[in-house]
C-alpha positions in Angstrom: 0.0 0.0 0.0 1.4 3.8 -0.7 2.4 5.9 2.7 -0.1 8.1 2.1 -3.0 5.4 1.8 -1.0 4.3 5.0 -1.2 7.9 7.0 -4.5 8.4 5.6 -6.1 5.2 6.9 -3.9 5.7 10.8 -5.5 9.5 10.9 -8.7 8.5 10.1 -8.9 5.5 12.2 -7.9 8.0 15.2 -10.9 9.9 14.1 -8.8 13.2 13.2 -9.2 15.1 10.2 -6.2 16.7 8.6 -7.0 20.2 10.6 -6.6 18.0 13.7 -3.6 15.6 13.1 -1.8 19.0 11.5 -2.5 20.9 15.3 -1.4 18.5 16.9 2.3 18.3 15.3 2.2 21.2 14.5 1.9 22.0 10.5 -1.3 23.6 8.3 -3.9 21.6 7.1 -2.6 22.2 3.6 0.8 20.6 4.4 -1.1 17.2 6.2 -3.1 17.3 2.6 0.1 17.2 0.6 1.4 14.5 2.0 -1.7 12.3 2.4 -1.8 13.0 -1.8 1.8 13.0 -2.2 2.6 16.3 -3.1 5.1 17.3 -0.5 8.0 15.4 1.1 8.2 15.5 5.2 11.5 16.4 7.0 12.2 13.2 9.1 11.0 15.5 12.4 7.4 15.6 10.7 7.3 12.3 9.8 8.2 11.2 13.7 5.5 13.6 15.1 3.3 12.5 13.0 3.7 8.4 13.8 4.1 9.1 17.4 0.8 11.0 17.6 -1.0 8.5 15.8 0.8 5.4 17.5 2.3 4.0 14.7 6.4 4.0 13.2 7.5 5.5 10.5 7.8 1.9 8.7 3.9 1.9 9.6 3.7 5.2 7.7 6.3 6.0 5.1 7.7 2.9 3.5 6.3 1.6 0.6 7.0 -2.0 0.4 9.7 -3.5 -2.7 8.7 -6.3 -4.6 11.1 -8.1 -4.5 9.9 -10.8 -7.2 10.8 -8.4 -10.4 
């Protein structure tokens, strides 16, 4: 699954929509909509507030899995 499938699915399993998760570490709205759609790159300080408030790591979050079959 893509990260931002991934972040998507943790935020809204928390029940927070993007205004909330962004107050919460600390960003706008805007910025927690680029990433979910993949239009902006977190520093690795966003991307470790943003698993630690939603309980996950940043494998959880921001890895996208390799096939390794090719």
């Amino acid at each position: 699954m893509e990260p931002r499938m991934q972040l998507k699915l943790a935020r809204v399993a928390h029940n927070l929509t993007q205004a909330e998760l962004a107050e919460k570490v600390g960003v706008t709205r805007q910025t927690i909509g680029l990433i979910e759609n993949g239009g902006y790159n977190p520093t690795l300080n966003l991307c470790i507030a943003i698993a630690q408030t939603l309980g996950k790591t940043l494998d959880d979050l921001f890895w996208k899995e390799i096939d390794h079959e090719r």
